[in-house]
LOLUMTI-206661 format. One record per residue (C-alpha): residue number from 1; y, z, x; residue in three letters. Coordinates in steps of 0.001 Angstrom, whole numbers, plus 500000, padded with zeros to 6 digits. Example, Ala and Ser with C-alpha at 12.3 -4.5 7.8 and 13.67 -1.06 7.14 Angstrom:
// residues 2
rec n: 1, v: 495500, w: 507800, u: 512300, res: Ala;
rec n: 2, v: 498940, w: 507140, u: 513670, res: Ser;
//
This chain:
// residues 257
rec n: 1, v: 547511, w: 815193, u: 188186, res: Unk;
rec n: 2, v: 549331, w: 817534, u: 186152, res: Unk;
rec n: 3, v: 549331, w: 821081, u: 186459, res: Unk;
rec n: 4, v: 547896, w: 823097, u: 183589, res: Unk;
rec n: 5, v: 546018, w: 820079, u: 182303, res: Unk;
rec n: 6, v: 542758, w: 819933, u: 183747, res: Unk;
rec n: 7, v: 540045, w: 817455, u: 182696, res: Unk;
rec n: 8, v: 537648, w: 818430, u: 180413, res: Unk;
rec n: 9, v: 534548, w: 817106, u: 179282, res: Unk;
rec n: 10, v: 536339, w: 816180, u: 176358, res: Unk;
rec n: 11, v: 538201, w: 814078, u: 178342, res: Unk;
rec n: 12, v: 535578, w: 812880, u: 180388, res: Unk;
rec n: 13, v: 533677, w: 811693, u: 177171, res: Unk;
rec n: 14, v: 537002, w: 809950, u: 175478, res: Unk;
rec n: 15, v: 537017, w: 807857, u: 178836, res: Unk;
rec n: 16, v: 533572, w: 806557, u: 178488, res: Unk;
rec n: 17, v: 534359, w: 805544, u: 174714, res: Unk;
rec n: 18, v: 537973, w: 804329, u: 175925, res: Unk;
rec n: 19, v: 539689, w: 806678, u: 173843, res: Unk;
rec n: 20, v: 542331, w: 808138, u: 175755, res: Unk;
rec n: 21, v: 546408, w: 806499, u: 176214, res: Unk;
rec n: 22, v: 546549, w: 805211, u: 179760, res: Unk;
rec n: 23, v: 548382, w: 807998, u: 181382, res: Unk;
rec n: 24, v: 545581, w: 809957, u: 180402, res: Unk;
rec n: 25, v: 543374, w: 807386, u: 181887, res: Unk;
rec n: 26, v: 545284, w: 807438, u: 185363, res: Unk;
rec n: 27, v: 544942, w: 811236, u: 185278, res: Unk;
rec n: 28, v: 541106, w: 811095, u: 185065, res: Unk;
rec n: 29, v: 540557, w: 808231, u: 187546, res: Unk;
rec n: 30, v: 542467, w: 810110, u: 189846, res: Unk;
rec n: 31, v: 539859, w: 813059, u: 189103, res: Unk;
rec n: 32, v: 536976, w: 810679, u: 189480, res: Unk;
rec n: 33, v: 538074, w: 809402, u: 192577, res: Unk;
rec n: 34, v: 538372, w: 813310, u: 194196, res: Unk;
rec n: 35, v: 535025, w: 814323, u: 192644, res: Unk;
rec n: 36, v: 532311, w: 811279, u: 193305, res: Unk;
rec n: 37, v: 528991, w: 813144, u: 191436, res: Unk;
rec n: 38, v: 531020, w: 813542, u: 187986, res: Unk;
rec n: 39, v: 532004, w: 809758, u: 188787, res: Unk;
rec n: 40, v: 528371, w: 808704, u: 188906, res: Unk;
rec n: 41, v: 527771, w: 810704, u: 185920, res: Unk;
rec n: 42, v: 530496, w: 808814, u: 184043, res: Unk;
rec n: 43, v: 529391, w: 805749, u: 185699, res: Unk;
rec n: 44, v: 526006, w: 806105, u: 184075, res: Unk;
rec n: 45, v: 527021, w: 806791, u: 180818, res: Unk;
rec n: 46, v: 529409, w: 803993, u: 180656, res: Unk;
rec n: 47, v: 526456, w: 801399, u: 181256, res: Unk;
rec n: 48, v: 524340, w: 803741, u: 178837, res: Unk;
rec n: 49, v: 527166, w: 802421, u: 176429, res: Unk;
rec n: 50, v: 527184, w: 799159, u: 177655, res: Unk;
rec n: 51, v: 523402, w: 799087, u: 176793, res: Unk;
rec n: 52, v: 523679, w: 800162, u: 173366, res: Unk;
rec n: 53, v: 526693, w: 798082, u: 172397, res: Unk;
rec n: 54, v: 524675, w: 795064, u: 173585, res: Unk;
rec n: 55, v: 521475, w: 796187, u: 171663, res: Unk;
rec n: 56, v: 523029, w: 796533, u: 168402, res: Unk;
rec n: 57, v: 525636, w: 793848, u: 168356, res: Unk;
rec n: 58, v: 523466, w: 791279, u: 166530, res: Unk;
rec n: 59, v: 523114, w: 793802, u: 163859, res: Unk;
rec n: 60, v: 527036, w: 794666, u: 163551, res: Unk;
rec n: 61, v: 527427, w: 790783, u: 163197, res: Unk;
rec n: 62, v: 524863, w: 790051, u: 160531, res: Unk;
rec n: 63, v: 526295, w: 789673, u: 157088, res: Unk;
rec n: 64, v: 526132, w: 792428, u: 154238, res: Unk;
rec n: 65, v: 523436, w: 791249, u: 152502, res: Unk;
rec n: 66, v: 524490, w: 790414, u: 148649, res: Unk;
rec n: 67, v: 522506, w: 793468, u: 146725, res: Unk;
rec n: 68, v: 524406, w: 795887, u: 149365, res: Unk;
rec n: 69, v: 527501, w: 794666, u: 148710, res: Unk;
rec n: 70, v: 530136, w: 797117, u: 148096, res: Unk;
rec n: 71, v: 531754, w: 795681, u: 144866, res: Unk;
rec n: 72, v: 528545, w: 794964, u: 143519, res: Unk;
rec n: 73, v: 527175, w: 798427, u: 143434, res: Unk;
rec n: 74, v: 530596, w: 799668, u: 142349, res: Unk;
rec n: 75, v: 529845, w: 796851, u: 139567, res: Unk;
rec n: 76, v: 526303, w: 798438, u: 138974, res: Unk;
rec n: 77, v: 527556, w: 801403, u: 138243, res: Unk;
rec n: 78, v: 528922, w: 800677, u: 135262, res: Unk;
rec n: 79, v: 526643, w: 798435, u: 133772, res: Unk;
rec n: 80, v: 524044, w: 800886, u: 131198, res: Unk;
rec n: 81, v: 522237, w: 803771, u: 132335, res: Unk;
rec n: 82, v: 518834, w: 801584, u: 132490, res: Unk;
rec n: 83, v: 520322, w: 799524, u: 135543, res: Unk;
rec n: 84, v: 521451, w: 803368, u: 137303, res: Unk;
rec n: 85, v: 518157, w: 803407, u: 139186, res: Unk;
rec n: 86, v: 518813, w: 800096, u: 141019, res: Unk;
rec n: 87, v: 522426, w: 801212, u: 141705, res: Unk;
rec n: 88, v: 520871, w: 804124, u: 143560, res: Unk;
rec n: 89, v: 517788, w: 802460, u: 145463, res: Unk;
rec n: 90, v: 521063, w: 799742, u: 147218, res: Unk;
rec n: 91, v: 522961, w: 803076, u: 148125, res: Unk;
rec n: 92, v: 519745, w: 804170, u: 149533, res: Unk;
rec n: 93, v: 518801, w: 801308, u: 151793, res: Unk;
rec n: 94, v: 522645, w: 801206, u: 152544, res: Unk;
rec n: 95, v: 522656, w: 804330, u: 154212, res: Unk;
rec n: 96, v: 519301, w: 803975, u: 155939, res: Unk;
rec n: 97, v: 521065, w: 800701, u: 157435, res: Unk;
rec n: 98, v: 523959, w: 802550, u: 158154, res: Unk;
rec n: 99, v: 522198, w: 805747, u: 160171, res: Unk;
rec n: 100, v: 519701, w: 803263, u: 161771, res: Unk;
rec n: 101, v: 522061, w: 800582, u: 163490, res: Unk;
rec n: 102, v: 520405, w: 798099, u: 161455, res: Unk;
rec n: 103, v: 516959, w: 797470, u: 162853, res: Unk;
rec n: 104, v: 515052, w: 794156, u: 161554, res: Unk;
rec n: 105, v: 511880, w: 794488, u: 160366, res: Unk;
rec n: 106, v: 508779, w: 792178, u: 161010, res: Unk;
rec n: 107, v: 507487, w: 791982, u: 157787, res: Unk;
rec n: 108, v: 509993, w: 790432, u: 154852, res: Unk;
rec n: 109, v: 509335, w: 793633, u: 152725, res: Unk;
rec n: 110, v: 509867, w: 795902, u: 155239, res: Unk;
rec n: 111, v: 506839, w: 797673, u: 157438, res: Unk;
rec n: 112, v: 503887, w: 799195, u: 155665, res: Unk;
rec n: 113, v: 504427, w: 802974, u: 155172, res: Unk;
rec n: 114, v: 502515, w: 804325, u: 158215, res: Unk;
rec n: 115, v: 501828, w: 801163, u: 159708, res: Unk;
rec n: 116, v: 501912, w: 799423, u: 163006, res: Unk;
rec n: 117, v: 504955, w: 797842, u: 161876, res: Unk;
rec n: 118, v: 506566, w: 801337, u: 161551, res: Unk;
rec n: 119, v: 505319, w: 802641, u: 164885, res: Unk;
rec n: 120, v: 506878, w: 799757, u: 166464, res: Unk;
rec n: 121, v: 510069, w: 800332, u: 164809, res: Unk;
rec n: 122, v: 509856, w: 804508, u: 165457, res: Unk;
rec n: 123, v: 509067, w: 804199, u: 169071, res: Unk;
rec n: 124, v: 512396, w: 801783, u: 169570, res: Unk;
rec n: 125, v: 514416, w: 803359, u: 167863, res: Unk;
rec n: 126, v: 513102, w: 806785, u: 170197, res: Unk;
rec n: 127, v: 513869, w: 804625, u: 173112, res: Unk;
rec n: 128, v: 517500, w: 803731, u: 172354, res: Unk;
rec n: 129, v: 517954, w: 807989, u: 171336, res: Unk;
rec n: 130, v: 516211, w: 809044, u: 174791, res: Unk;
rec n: 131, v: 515661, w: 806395, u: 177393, res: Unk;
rec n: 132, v: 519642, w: 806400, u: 177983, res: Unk;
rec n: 133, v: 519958, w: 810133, u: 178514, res: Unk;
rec n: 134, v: 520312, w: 811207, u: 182115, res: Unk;
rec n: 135, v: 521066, w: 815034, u: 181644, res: Unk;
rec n: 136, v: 517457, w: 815497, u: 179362, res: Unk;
rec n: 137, v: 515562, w: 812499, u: 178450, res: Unk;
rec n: 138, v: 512173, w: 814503, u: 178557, res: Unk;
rec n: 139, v: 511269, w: 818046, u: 177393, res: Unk;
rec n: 140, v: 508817, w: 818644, u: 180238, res: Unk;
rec n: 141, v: 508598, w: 816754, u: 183256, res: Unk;
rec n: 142, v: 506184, w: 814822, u: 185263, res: Unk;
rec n: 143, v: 505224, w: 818278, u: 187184, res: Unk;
rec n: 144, v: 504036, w: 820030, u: 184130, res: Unk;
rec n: 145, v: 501923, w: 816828, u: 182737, res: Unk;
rec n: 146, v: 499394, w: 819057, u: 181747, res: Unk;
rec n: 147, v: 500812, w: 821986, u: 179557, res: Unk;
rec n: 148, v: 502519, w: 818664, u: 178115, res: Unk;
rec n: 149, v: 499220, w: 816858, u: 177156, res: Unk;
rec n: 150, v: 498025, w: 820220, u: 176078, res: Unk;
rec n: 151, v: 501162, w: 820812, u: 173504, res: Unk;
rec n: 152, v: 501308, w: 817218, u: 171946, res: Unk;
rec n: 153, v: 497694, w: 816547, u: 171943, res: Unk;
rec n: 154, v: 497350, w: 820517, u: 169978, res: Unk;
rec n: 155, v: 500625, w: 819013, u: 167700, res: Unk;
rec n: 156, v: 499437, w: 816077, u: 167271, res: Unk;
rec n: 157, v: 495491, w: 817421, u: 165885, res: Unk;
rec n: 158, v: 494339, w: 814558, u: 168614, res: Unk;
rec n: 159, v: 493070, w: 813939, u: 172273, res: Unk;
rec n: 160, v: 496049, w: 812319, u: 173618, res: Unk;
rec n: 161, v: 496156, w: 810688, u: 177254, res: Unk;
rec n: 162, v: 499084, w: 809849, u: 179525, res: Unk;
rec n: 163, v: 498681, w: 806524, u: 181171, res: Unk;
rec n: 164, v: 499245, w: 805961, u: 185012, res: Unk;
rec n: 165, v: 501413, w: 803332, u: 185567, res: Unk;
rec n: 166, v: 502487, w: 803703, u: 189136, res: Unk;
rec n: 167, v: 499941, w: 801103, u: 190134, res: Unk;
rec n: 168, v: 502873, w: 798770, u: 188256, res: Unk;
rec n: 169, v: 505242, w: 800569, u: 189495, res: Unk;
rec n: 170, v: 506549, w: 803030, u: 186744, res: Unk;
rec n: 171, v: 506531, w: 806611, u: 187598, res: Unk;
rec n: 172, v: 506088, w: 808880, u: 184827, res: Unk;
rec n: 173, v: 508877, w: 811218, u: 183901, res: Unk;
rec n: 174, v: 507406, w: 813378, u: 181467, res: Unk;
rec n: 175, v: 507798, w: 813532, u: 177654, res: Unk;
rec n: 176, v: 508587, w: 815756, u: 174175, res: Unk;
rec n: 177, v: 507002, w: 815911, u: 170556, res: Unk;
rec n: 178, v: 510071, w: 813358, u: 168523, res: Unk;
rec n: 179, v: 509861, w: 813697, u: 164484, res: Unk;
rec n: 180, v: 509095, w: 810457, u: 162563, res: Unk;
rec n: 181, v: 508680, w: 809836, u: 159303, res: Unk;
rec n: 182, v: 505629, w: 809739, u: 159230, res: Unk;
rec n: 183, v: 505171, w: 813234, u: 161436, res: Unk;
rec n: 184, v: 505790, w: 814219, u: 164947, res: Unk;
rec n: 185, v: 505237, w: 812182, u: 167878, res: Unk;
rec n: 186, v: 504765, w: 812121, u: 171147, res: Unk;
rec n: 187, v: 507062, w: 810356, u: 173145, res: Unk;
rec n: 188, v: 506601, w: 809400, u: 176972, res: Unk;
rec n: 189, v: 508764, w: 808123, u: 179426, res: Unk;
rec n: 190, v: 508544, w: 806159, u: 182913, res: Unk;
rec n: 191, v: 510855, w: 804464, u: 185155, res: Unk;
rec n: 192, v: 511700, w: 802378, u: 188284, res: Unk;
rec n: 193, v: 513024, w: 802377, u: 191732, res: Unk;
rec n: 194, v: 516062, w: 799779, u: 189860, res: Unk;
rec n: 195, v: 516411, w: 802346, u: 187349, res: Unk;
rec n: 196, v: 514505, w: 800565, u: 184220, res: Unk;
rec n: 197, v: 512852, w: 803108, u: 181560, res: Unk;
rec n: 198, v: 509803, w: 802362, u: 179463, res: Unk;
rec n: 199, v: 508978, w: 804341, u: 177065, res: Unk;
rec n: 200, v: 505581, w: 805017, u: 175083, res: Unk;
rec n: 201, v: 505162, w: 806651, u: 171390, res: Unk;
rec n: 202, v: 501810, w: 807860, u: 170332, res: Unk;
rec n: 203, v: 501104, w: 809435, u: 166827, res: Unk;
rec n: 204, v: 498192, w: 809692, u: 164516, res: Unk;
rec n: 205, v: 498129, w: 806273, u: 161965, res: Unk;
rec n: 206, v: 497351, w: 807277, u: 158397, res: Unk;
rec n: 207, v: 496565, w: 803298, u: 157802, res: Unk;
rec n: 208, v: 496166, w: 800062, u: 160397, res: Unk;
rec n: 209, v: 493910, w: 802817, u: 162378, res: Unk;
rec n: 210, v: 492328, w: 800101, u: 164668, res: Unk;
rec n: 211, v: 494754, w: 797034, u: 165732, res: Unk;
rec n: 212, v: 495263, w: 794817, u: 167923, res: Unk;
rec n: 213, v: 497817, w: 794613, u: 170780, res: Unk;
rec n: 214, v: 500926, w: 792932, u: 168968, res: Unk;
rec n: 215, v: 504052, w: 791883, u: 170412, res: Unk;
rec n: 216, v: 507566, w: 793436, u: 168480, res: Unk;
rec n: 217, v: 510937, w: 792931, u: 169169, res: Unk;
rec n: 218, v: 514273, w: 795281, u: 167494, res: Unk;
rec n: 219, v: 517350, w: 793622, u: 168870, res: Unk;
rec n: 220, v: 516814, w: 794225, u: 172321, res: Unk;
rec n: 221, v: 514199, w: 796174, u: 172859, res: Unk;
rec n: 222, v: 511271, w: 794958, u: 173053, res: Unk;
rec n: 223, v: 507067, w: 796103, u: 172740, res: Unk;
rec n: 224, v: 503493, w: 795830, u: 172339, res: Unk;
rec n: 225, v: 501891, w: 798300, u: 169572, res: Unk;
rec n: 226, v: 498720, w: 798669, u: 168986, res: Unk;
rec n: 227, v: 496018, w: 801861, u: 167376, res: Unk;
rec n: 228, v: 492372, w: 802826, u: 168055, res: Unk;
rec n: 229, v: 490453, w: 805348, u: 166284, res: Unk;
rec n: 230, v: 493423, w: 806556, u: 164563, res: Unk;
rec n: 231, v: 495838, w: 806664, u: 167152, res: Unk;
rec n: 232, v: 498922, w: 804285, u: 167618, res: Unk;
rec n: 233, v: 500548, w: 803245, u: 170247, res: Unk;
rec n: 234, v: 503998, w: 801219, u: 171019, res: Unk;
rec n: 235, v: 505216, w: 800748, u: 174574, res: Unk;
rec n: 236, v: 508574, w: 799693, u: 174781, res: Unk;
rec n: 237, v: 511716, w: 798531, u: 176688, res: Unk;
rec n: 238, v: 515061, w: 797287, u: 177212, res: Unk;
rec n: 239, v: 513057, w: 794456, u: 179011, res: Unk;
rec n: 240, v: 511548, w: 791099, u: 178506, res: Unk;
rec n: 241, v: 507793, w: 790650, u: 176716, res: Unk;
rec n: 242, v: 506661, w: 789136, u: 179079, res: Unk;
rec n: 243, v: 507473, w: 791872, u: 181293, res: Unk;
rec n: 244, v: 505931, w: 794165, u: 179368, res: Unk;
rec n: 245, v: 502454, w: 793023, u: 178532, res: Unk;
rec n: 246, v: 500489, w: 793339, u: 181492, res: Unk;
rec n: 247, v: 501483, w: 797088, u: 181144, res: Unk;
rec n: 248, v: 501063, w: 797136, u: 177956, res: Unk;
rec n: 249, v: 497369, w: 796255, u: 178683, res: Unk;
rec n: 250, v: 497083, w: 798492, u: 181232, res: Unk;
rec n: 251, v: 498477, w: 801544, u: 179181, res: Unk;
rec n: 252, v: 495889, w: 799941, u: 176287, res: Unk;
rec n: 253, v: 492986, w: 800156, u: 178752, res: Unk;
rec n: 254, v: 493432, w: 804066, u: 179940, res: Unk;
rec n: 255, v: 494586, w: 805133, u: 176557, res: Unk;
rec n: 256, v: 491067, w: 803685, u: 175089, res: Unk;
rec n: 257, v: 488862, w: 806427, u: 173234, res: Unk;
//
């Protein structure tokens, strides 16, 4: 390695995105290989990236749709000041798009404001921000489960419980308060002995207060939401449904008021 050039996390970071020239490359293999914990560090983060690339590559395939075109809104733009409000509604959405990696929707309009539909789509898109992380996917951990209870449930203006899904074999990890659109959240995360994270959002529903357990899927992650008495739920995962719904019922059963 060369002197006066030591490897940074700069560095370290360009090599999970595959950023650097290959000499730089040899230089920080050669690093990894003398220092194996920052190598299993880097290690995890590079199947982190693997994950999300995976996730959203349906989405970076899908076509433009028509309205969002780029010559088209350039095009709107210049037709009279009674069409500027439509010009400005596609940059909208465009940007949304853009910032959100694309996530489908289940209904053809788009999710009702506050509704299941938007749970479902809030807690994946929690999931694929925190469920990766391995330096702090949780705010408090497992060991302080109740000063966490206490501070969601108190942010939150409702009783909320943390199901026990160790039975399944999920340990709980902990959880933090994540803002939504539709005000802040609690978000709580599990895991197993292979290294697969589930993750749970719960927030107060202003509409759909009492549904159903309902299956969702965003690209690959996948979920069953549901709300009682005001409160919603969405478990979700980088896993199969069918995986997922016996503890979805489970976390549906201890989470009933």
């Amino acid at each position: 390695m060369s002197a006066g050039r030591p490897i940074t996390e700069e560095d370290l970071q360009a090599y999970i995105d595959r950023q650097l020239d290959a000499a730089r490359v040899t230089e920080v293999d050669e690093y990894l290989t003398q220092h194996p914990i920052e190598a299993g560090r880097i290690a995890g983060y590079g199947r982190d990236r693997d994950v999300l690339r995976a996730a959203l590559a349906p989405f970076a395939e899908e076509p433009i749709p028509p309205e969002l075109n780029l010559g088209h809104m350039i095009e709107a733009r210049r037709a009279p000041q009674r069409q500027s409000w439509r010009t400005a509604a596609a940059a909208a959405v465009l940007l949304m798009l853009g910032g959100l990696g694309g996530w489908t929707l289940s209904h053809e309009d788009g999710p009702a404001p506050g509704g299941i539909a938007s749970l479902a789509q809030e807690a994946a898109e929690s999931y694929m921000v925190y469920a990766p992380d391995h330096l702090r996917p949780v705010e408090l951990r497992a060991d302080d489960r109740g000063e966490l209870v206490h501070w969601v449930s108190e942010r939150l203006q409702h009783p909320v419980a943390v199901p026990d899904l160790a039975s399944s074999g999920y340990r709980f990890m902990g959880g933090r308060l994540v803002p939504t659109p539709h005000g802040p959240a609690a978000l709580f995360l599990y895991d197993d002995d292979h290294g697969v994270r589930l993750a749970m959002l719960v927030r107060p529903m202003t509409i759909e207060r009492d549904m159903p357990l309902a299956e969702h899927s965003h690209g690959a992650i996948n979920g069953f939401a549901w709300s009682d008495r005001g409160l919603g739920y969405s478990l979700v995962a980088s896993a199969s449904a069918k995986d997922l719904q016996s503890l979805a019922v489970e976390a549906k059963r201890q989470t009933a008021s």
